[in-house]
C-alpha positions in Angstrom: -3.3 -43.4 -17.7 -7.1 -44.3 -17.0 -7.8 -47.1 -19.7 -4.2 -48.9 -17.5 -5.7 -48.6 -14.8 -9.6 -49.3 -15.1 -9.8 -51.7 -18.1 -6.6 -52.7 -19.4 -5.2 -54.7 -16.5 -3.6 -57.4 -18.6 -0.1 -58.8 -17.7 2.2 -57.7 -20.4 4.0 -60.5 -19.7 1.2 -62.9 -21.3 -0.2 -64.0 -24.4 -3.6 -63.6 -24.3 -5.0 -60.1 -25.8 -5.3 -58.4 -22.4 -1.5 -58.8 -22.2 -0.8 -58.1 -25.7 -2.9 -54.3 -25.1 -0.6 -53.5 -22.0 2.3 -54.8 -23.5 1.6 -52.5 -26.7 1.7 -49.5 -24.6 4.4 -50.3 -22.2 6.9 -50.7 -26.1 4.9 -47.9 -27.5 6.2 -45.7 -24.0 9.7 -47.0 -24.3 9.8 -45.9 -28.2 9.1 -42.2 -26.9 11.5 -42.5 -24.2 14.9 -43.5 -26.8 13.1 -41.0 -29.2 13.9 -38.1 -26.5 17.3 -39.4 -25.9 17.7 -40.7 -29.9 19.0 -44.0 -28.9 17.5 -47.9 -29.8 14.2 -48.5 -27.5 16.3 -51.8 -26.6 18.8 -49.9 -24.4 15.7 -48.7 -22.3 14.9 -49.8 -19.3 12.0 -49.5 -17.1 12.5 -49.5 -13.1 9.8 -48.8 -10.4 11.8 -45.3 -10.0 14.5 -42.8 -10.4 16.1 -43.8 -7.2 16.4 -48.0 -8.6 17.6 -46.4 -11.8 20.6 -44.7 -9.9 21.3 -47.8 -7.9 21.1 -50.0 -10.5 23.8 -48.2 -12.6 26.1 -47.3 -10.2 26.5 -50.9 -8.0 26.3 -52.6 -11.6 29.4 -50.7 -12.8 31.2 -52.1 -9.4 29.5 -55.6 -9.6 29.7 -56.3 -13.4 32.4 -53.5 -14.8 35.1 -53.7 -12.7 34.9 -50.1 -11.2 37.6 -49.6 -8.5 36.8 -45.7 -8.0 33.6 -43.1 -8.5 34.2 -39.6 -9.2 31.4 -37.5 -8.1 30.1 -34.5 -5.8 28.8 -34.4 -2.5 25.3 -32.5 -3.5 24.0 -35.3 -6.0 20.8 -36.9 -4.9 20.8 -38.9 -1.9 20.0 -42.1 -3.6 23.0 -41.5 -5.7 25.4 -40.5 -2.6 23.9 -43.9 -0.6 25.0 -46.1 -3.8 28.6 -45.1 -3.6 28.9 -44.9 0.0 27.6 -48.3 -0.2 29.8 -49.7 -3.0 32.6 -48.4 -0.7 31.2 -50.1 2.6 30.7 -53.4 0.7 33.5 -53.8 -2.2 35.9 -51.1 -1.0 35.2 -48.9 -4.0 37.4 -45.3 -3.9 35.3 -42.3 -3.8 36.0 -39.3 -4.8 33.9 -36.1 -4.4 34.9 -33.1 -6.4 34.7 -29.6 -5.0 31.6 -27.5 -5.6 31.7 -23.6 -5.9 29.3 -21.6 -4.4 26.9 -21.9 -7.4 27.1 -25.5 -6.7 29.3 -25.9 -9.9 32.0 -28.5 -9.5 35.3 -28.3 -10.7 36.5 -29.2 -14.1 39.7 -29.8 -13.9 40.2 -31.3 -10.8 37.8 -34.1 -12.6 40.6 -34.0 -15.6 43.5 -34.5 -13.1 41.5 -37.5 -11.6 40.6 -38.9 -14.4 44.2 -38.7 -16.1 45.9 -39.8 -13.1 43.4 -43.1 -12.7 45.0 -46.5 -13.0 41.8 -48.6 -12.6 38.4 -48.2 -14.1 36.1 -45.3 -13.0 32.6 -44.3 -12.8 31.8 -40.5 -12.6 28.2 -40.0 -12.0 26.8 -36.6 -11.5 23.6 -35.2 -12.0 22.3 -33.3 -15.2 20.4 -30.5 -12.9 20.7 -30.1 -9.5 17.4 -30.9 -7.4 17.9 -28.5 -5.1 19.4 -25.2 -6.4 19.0 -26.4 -10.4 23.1 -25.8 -11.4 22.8 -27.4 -14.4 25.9 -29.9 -15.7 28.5 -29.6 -19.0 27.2 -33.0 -20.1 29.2 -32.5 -23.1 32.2 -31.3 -21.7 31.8 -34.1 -19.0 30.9 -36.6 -21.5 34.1 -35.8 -23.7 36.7 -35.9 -20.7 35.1 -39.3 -19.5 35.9 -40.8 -23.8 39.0 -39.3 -23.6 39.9 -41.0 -20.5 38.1 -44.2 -21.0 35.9 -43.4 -17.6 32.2 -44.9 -17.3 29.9 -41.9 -17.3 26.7 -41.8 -15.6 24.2 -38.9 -15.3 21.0 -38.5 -13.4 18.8 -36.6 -15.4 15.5 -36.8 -13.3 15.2 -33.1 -13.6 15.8 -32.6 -16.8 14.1 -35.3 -19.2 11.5 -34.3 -21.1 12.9 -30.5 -20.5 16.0 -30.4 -22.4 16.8 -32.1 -25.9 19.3 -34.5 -25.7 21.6 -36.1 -28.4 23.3 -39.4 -26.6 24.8 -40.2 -30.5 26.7 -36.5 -30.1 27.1 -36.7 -26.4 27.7 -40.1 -25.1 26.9 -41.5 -21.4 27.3 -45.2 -20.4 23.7 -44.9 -18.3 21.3 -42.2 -18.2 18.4 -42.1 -15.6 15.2 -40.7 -15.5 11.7 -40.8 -14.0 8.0 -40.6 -15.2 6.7 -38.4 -12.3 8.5 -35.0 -13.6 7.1 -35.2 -17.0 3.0 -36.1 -15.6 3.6 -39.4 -16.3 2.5 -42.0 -13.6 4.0 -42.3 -10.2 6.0 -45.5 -9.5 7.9 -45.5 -12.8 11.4 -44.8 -13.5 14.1 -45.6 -16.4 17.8 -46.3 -16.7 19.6 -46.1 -20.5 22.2 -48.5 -20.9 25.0 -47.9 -23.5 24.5 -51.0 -26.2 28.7 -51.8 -25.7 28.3 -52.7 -22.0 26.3 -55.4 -19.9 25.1 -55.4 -16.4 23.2 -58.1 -14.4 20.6 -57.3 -13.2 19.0 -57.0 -9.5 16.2 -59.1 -9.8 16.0 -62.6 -11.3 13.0 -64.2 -12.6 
């Protein structure tokens, strides 16, 4: 990270060839990124954190996909538990938080019954590897019960990236999110995949 923060300073925004070197290195990071996951560098996105990353997919699936209810668990990350107790506050959104065991693994088949007894669209979004205690996620399993059912699936995988191989062609998510400071990459810097089939707006304008 020295040379990006001594002598390359350029806006990678810009034209001139002090943009043009930052900008190179900012595409040449987001390659690596969709290498790990083995998706398109277009359906990566770069965020200030893990936490905007989160926030980002969850109130874009209520703003921009329709979701009327979000499956999840009551030990995600706090940033994810804020986002849906906000997208209930603000657009009414049902929540529903799936039992843990206590391993801190959640219950399959209640998710199944949910899902299959769901008449409006739904977001489940749980987290790859727990922060606290490490239970790890079925993303699989979760991933194939969320196709089945025609449910958005989100995963925070903040603990995980650059830890685990992952195969989003074999094991599809809607968003995946991940940050930079748990693989000794710089602080600040966070990422959200975006499946190519759906759009979100975004946040910030401009």
């Amino acid at each position: 990270m020295m040379p990006y923060l001594t002598n390359h300073f350029g806006n990678p925004s810009a034209v001139h060839a002090y943009g043009r070197t930052t900008r190179a290195a900012i595409e040449k990071a987001r390659k690596q990124v969709a290498q790990a996951l083995q998706v398109s560098p277009g359906e990566i996105f770069f965020t200030s954190s893990g936490t905007e990353a989160n926030n980002t997919a969850i109130k874009g699936a209520v703003t921009s996909l329709g979701v009327k209810k979000i499956i999840t668990s009551k030990i995600e990350h706090h940033c994810v538990l804020h986002s849906v107790e906000a997208c209930h506050e603000i657009y009414g959104t049902e929540i529903v938080f799936l039992n843990n065991n206590e391993l801190g693994e959640f219950d399959l088949n209640q998710l199944e019954q949910e899902l299959a007894n769901s008449k409006v669209p739904v977001l489940v979004t749980l987290m790859h590897a727990n922060n606290e205690i490490g239970t790890m996620m079925d993303l699989e399993t979760v991933s194939r019960l969320c196709k089945t059912y025609n449910a958005y699936f989100h995963t925070d995988t903040v603990q995980t990236i650059g830890h685990y191989q992952f195969n989003l062609a074999e094991n599809p998510v809607h968003f995946l999110s991940g940050s930079g400071h748990k693989l000794h990459g710089p602080k600040g810097i966070g990422f959200l995949y975006i499946h190519p089939d759906i759009h979100i707006h975004p946040f910030v304008h401009g």
